[in-house]
VOLO-800526 format. One record per residue: x, y, z of N, C-alpha, C in turn; residue in one letter. Coordinates in steps of 0.1 Angstrom, whole numbers, plus 2048, in hexadecimal, padded with zeros to 3 digits. Layout:
N
+------+------+------+-------+-------+-------+------+------+------+----+
: n_px : n_py : n_pz : ca_px : ca_py : ca_pz : c_px : c_py : c_pz : aa :
+------+------+------+-------+-------+-------+------+------+------+----+
:    X :    Y :    Z :     X :     Y :     Z :    X :    Y :    Z :  A :
...
+------+------+------+-------+-------+-------+------+------+------+----+
***
This chain:
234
+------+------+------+-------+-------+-------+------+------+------+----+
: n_px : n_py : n_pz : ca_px : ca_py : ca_pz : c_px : c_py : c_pz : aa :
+------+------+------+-------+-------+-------+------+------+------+----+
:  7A8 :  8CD :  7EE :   7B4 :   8C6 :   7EF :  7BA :  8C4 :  7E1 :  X :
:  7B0 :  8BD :  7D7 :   7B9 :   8C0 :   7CA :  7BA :  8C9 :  7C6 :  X :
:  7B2 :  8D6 :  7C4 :   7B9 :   8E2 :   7C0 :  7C7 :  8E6 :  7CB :  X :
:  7C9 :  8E4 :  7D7 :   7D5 :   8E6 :   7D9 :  7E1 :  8E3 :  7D1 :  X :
:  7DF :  8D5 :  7CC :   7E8 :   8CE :   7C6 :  7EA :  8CB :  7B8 :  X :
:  7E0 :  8D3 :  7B1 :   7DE :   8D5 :   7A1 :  7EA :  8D8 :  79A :  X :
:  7F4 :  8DE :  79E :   7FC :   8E3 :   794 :  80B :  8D9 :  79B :  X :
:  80A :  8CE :  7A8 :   813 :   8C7 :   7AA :  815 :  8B5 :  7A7 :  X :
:  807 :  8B3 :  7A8 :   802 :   8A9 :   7A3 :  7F4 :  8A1 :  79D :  X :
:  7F6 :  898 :  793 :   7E7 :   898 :   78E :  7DF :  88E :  79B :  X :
:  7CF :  890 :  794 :   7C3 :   88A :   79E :  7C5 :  87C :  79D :  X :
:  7CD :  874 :  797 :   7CB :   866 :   799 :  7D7 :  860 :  7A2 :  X :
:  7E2 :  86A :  7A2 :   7E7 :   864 :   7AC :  7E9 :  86B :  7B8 :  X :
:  7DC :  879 :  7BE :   7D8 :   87C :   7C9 :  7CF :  86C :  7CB :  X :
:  7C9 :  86A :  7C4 :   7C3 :   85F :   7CB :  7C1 :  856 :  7C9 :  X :
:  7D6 :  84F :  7C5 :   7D8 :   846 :   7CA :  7E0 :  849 :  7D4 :  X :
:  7E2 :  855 :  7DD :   7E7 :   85A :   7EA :  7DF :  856 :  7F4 :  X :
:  7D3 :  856 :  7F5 :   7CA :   852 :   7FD :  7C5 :  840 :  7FB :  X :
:  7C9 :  83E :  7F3 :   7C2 :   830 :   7EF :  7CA :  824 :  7EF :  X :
:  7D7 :  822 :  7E9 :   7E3 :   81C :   7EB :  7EB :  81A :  7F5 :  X :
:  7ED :  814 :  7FE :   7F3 :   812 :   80C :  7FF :  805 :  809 :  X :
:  80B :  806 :  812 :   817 :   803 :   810 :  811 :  7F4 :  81B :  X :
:  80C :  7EC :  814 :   807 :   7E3 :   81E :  815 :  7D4 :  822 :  X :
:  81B :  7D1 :  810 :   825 :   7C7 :   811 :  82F :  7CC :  816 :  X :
:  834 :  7D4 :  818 :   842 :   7DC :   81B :  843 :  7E1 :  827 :  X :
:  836 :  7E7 :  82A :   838 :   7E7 :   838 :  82E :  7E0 :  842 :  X :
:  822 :  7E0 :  83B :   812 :   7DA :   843 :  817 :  7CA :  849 :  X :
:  81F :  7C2 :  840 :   81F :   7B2 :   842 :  82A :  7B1 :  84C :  X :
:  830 :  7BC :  84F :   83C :   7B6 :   856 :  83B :  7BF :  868 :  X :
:  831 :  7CB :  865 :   82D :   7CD :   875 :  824 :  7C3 :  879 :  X :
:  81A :  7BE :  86E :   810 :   7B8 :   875 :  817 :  7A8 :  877 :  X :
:  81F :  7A2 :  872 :   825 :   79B :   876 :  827 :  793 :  884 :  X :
:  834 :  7A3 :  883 :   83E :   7AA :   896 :  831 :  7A2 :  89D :  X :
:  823 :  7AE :  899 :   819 :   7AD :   8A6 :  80F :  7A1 :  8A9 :  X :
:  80C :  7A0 :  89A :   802 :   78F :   89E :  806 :  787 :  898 :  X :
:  813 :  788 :  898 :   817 :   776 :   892 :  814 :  772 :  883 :  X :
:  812 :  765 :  882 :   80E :   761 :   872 :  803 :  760 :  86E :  X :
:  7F9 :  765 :  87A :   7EC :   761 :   878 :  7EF :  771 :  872 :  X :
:  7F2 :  77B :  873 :   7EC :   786 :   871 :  7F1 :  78A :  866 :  X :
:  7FD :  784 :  865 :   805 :   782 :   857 :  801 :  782 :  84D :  X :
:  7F9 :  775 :  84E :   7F2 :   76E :   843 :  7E7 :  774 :  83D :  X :
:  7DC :  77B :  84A :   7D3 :   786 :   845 :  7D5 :  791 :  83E :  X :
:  7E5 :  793 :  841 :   7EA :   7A3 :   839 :  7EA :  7A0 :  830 :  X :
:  7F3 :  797 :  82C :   7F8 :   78F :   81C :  7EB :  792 :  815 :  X :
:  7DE :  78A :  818 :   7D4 :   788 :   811 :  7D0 :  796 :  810 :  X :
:  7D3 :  79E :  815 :   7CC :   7B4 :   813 :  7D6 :  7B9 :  808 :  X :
:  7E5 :  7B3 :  80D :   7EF :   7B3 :   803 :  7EA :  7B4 :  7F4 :  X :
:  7E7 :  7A5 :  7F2 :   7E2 :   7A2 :   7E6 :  7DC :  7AA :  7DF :  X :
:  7CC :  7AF :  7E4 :   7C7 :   7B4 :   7E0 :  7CB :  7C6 :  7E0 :  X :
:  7D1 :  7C8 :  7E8 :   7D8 :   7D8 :   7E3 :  7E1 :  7D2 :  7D9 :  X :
:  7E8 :  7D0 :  7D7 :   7F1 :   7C6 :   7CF :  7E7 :  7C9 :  7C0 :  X :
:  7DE :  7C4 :  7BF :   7D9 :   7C4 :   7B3 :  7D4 :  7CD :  7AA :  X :
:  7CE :  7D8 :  7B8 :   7CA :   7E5 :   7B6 :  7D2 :  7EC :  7B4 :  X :
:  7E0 :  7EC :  7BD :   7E5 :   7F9 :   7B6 :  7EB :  7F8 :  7B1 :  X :
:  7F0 :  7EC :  7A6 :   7F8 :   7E7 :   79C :  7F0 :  7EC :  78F :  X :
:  7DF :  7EE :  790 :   7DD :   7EA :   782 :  7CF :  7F8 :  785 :  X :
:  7C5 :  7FD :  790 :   7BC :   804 :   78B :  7C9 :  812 :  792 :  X :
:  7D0 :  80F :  79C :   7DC :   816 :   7A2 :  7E4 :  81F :  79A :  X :
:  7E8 :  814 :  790 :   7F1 :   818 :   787 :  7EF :  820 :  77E :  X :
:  7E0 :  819 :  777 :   7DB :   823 :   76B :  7D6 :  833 :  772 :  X :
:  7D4 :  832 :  77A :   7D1 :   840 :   785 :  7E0 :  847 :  787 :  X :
:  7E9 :  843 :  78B :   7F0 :   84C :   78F :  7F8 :  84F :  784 :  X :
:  7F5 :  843 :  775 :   801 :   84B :   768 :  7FA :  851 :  760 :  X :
:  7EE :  853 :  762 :   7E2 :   855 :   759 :  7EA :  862 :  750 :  X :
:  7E7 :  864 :  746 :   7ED :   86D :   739 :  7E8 :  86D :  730 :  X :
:  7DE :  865 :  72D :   7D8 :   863 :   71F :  7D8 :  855 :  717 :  X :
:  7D6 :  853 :  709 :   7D6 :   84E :   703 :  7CB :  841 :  705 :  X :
:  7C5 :  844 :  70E :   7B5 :   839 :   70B :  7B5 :  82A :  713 :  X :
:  7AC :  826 :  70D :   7AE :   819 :   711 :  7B9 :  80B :  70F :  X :
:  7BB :  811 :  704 :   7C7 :   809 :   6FC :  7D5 :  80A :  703 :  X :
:  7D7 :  817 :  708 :   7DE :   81A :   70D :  7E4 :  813 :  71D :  X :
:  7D8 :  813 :  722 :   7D6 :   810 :   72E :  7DB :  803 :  734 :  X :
:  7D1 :  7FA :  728 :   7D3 :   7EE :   728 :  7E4 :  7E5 :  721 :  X :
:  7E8 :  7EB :  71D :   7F5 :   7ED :   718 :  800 :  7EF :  728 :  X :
:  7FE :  7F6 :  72E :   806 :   7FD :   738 :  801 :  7F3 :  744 :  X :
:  7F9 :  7EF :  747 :   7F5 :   7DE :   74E :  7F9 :  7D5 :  74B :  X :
:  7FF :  7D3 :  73C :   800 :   7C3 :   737 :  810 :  7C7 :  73D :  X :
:  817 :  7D0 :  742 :   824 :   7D3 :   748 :  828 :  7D0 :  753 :  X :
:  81A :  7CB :  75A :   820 :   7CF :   769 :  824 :  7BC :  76E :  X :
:  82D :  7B7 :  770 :   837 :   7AD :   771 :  82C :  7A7 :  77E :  X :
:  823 :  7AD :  78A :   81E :   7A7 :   793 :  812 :  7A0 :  78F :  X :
:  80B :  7A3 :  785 :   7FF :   7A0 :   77F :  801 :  792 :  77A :  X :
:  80E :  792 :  774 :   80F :   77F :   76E :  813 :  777 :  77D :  X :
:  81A :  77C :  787 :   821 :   774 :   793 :  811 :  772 :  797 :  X :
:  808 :  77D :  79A :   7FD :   777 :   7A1 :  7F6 :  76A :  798 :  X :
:  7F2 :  76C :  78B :   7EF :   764 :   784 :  7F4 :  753 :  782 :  X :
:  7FF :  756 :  780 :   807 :   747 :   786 :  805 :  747 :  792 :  X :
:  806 :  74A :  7A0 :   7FE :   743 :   7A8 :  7F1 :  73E :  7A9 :  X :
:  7E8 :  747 :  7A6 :   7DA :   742 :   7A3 :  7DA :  734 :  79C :  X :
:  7E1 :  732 :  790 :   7E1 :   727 :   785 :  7E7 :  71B :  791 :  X :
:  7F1 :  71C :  796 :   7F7 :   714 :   79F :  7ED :  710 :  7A8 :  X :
:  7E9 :  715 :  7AF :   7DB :   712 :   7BC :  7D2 :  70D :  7B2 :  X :
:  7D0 :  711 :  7A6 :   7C3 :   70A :   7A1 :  7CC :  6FE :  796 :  X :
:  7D1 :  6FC :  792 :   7D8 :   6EE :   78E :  7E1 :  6E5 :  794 :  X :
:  7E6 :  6ED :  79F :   7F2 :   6E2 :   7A2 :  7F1 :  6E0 :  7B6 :  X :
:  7E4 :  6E6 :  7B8 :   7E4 :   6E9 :   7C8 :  7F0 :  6E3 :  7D1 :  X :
:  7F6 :  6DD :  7D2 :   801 :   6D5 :   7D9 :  80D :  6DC :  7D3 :  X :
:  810 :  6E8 :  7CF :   81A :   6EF :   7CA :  81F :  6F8 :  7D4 :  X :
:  813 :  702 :  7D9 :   816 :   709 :   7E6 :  821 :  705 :  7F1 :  X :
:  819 :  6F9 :  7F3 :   821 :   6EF :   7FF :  82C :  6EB :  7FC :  X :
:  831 :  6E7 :  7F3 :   838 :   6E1 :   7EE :  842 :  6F0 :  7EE :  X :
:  844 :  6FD :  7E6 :   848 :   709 :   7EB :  850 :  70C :  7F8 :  X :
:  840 :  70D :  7FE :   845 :   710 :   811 :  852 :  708 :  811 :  X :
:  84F :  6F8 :  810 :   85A :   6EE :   817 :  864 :  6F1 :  816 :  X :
:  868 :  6F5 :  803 :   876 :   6F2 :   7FF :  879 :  701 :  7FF :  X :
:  872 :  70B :  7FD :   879 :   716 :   7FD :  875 :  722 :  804 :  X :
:  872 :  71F :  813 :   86C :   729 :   81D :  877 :  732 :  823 :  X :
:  884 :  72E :  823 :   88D :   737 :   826 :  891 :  743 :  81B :  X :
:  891 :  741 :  80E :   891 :   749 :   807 :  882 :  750 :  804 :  X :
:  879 :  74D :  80B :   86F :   753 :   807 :  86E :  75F :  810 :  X :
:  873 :  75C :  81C :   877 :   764 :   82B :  880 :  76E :  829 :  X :
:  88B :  769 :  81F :   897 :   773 :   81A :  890 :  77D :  810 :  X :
:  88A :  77A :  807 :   883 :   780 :   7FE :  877 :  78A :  806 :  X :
:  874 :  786 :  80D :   869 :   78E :   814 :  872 :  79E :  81B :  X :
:  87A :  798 :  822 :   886 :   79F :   827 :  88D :  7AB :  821 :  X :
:  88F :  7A6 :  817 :   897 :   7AE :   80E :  88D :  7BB :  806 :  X :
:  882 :  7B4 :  802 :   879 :   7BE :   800 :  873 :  7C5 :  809 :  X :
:  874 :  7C2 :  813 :   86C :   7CF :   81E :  87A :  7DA :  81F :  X :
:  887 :  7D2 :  81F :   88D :   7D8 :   81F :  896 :  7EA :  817 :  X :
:  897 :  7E1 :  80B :   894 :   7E8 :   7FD :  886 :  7EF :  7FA :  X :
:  87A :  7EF :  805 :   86F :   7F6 :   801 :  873 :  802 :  809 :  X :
:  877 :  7FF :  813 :   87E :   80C :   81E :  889 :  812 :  816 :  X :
:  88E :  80E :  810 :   89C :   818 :   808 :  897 :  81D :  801 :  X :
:  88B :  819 :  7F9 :   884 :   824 :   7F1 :  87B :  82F :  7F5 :  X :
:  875 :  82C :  7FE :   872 :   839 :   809 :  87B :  844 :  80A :  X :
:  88C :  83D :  810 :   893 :   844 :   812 :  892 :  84E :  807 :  X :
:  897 :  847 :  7F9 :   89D :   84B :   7EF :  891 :  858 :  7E9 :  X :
:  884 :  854 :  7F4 :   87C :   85F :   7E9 :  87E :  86C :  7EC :  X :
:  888 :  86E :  7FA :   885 :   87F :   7FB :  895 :  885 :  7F8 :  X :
:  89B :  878 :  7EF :   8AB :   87F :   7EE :  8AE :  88D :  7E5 :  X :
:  8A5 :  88F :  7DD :   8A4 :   89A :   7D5 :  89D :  8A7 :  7DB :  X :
:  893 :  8A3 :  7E8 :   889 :   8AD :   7E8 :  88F :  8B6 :  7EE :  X :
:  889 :  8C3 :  7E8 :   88C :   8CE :   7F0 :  87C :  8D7 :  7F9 :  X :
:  882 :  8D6 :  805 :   87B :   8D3 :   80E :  874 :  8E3 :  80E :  X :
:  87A :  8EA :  811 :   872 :   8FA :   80D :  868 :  8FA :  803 :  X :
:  868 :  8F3 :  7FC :   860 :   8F6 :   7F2 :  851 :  8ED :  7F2 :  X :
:  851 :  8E7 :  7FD :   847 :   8D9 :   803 :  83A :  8E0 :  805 :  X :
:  833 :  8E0 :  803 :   826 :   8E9 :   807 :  823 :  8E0 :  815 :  X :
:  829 :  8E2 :  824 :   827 :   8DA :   827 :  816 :  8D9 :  832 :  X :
:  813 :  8E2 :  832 :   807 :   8E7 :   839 :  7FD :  8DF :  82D :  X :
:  7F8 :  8DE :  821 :   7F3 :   8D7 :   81B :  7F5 :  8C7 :  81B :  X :
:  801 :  8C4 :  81B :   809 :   8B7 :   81E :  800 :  8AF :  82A :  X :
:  803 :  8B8 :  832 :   800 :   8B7 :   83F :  7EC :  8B0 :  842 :  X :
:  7E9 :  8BD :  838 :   7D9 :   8B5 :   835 :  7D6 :  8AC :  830 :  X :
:  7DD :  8A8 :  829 :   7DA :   89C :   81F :  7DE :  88F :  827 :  X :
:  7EB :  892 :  82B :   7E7 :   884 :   837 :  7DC :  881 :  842 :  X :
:  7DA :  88D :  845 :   7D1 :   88F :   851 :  7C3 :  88A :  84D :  X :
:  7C1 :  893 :  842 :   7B5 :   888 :   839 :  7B3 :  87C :  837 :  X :
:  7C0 :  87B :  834 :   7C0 :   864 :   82D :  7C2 :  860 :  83A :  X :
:  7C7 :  863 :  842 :   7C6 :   859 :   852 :  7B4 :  859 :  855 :  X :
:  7AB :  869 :  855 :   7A5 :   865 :   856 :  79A :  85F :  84E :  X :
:  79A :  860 :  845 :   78F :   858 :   839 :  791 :  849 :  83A :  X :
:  7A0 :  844 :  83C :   7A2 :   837 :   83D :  79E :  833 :  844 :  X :
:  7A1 :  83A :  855 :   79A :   830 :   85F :  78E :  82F :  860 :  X :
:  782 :  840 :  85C :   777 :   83C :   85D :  770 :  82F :  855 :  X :
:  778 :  82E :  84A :   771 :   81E :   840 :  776 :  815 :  841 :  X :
:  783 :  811 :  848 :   783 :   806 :   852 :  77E :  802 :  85F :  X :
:  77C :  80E :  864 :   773 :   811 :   873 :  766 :  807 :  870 :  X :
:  760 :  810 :  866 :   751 :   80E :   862 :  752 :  7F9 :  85E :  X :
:  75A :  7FA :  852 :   759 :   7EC :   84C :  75B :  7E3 :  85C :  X :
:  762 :  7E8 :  85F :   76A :   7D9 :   868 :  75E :  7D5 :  875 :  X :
:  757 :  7E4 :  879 :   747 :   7E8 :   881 :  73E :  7DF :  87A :  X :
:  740 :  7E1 :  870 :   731 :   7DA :   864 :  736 :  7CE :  867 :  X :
:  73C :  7C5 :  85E :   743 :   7B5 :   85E :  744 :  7AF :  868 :  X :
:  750 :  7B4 :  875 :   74E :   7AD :   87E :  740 :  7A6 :  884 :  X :
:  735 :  7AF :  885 :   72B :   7AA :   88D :  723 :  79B :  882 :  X :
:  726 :  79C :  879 :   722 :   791 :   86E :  729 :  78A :  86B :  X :
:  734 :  78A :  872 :   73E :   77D :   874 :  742 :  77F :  867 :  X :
:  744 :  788 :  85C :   74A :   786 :   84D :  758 :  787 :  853 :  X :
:  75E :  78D :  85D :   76B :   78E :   862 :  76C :  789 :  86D :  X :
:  77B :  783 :  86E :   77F :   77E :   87D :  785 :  78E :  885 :  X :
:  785 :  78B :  894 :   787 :   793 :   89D :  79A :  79A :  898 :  X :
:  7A0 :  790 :  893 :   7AC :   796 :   88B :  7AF :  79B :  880 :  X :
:  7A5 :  799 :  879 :   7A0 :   7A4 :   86C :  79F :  7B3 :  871 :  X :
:  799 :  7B1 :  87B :   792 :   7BA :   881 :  79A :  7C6 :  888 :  X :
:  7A9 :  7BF :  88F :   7B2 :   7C6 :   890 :  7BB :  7CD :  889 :  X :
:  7BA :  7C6 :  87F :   7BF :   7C7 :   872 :  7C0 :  7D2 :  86B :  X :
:  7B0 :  7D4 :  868 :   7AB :   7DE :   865 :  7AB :  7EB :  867 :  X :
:  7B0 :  7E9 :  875 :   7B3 :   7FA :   879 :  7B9 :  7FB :  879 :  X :
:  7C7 :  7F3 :  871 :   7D7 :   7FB :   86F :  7D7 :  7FF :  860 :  X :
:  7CC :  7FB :  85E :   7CC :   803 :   84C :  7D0 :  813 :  84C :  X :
:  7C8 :  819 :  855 :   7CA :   829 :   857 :  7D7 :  82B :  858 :  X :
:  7DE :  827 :  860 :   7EE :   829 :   862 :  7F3 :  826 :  85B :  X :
:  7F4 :  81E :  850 :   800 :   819 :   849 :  803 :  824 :  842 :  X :
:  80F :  825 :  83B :   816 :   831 :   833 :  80F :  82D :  821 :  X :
:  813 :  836 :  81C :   80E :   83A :   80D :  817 :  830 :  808 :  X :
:  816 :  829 :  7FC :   819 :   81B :   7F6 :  829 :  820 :  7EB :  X :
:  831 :  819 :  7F2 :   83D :   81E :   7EB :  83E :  81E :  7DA :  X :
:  836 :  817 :  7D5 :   830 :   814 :   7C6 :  831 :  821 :  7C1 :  X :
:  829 :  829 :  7C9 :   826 :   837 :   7C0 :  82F :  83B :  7BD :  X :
:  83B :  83B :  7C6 :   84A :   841 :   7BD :  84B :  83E :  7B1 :  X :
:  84B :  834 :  7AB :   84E :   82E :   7A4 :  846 :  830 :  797 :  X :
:  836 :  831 :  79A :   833 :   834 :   792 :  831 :  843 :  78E :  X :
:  837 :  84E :  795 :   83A :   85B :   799 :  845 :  85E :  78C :  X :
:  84F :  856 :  78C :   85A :   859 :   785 :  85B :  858 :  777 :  X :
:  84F :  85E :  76C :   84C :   85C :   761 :  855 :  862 :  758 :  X :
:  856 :  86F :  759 :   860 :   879 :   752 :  864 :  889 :  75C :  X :
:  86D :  88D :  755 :   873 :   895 :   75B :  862 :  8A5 :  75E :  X :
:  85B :  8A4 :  756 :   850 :   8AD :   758 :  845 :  8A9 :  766 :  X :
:  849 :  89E :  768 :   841 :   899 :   775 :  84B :  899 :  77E :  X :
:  856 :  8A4 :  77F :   85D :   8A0 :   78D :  859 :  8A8 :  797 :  X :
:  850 :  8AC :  796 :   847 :   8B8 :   7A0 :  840 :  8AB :  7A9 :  X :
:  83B :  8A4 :  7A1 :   834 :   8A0 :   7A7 :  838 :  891 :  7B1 :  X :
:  845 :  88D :  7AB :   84E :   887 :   7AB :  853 :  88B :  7BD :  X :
:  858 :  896 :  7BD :   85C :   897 :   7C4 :  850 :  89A :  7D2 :  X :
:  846 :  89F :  7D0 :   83E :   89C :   7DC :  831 :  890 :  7DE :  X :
:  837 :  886 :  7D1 :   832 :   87A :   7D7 :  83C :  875 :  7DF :  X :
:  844 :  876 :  7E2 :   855 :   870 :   7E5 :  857 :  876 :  7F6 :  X :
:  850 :  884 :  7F3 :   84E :   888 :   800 :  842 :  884 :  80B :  X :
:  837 :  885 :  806 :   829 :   87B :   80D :  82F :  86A :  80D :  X :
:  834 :  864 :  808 :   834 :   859 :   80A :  83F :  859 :  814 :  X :
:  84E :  863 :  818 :   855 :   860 :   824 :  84C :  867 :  834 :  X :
:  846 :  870 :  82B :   844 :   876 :   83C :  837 :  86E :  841 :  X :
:  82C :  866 :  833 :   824 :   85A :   83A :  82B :  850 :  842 :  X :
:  836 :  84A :  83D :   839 :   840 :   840 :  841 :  842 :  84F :  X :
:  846 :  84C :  84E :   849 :   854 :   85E :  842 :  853 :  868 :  X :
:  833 :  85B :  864 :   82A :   85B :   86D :  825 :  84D :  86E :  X :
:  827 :  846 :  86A :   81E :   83A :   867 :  826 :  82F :  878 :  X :
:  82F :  834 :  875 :   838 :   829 :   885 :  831 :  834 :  890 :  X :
:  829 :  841 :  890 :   827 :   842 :   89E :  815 :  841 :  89D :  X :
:  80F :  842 :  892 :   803 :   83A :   891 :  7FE :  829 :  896 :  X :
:  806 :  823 :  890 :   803 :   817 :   891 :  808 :  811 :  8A3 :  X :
:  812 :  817 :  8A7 :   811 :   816 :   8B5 :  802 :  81B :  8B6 :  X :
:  7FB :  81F :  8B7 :   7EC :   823 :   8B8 :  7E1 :  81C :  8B5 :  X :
:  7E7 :  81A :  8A8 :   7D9 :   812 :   8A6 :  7DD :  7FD :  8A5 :  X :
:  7E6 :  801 :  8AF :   7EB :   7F0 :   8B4 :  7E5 :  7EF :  8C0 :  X :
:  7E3 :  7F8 :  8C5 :   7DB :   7F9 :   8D5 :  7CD :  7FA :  8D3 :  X :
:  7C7 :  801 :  8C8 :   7BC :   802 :   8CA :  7AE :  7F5 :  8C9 :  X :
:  7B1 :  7EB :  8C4 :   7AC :   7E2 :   8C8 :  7A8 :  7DD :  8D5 :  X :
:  7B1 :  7E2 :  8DD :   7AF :   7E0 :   8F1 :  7A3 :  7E9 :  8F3 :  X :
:  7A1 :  7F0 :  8EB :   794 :   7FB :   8F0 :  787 :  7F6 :  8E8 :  X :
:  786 :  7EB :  8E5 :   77C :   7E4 :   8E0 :  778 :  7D5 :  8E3 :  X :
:  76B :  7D1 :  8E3 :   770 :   7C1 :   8E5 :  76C :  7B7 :  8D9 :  X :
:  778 :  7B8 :  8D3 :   77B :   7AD :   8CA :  788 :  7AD :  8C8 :  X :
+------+------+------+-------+-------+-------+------+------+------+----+
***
């Protein structure tokens, strides 16, 4: 599979194709629709932590180029989500009555802002395949590479959520949870971090393309794996 893709894109952001999943943009707002706030809240907290990953070992993976450690660390002290999560943390641990205080006075805008970004994460989906030219898609390879990340994902959510549940480390909605990891679409991020210079528009262009046709398949997956909890009992 990477030598397929050697001469269209580098190995770190094949795999953050497989590893980075569009969980805020799209993960928090189906699981929402389907379990309410309780399931919400679970996402948010998966959020986070992809959130952190593919901001910063994500990032250094998919711009990777050179220049060392120095470098690296430099190109993290950039990324604008690392200080928001930080000030929260500082907030919960100095001012705990801050949160609440938040929700009360500003939950409607927090709803708008949630809104707007799932919104605007879908326009950049759109926007990824405005350039592509579609003949030139290797799409029989394409085609494997999702087929692979659907299944590698489910099997190690399968597995984890098999293991945990029975040791109570997870609740039964964790657990459903879990199995919509496989389905979600490839993490709109990578675009972004795709769009380095004009020498990477190869690769540019079929990250732009994996991340619309995941996110495609991704609404007739997750009908799927929203059912598949009825075939188990938890």
């Amino acid at each position: 599979m990477r030598h397929q893709f050697s001469e269209r894109i580098s190995p770190g952001m094949l795999s953050c194709l497989f590893s980075y999943l569009n969980i805020g943009w799209f993960g928090i707002p189906i699981v929402q629709a389907v379990y309410g706030a309780e399931g919400a809240a679970i996402m948010t907290a998966f959020y986070v932590g992809g959130m952190l990953f593919g901001n910063t070992i994500g990032y250094s993976l998919a711009t990777a180029d050179g220049g060392g450690l120095a470098k690296g660390l430099y190109k993290l002290v950039k990324i604008p989500s690392i200080y928001a999560v930080t000030l929260a943390w500082c907030l919960r641990l100095f001012a705990p009555g801050s949160s609440q205080f938040i929700l009360d006075n500003f939950a409607s805008l927090l709803t708008l802002g949630g809104l707007l970004t799932s919104v605007c994460g879908m326009g950049l989906v759109g926007m990824s395949i405005a350039h592509t030219h579609f003949r030139n898609v290797p799409w029989g390879v394409l085609g494997r590479l999702l087929g692979l990340r659907f299944v590698c994902i489910l099997l190690l959510s399968f597995g984890l959520q098999s293991l945990l549940l029975p040791l109570d480390f997870i609740t039964p909605m964790d657990a459903k949870i879990y199995l919509l990891f496989a389905a979600l679409p490839i993490a709109a991020n990578l675009l972004v971090f795709s769009a380095k210079d004009d020498r990477a528009r190869a690769e540019y262009e079929l990250v732009g393309i994996a991340l619309f046709s995941s996110t495609v398949l991704s609404f007739v997956l997750l009908l799927v794996a929203i059912e598949l909890p009825h075939f188990f009992s938890f």
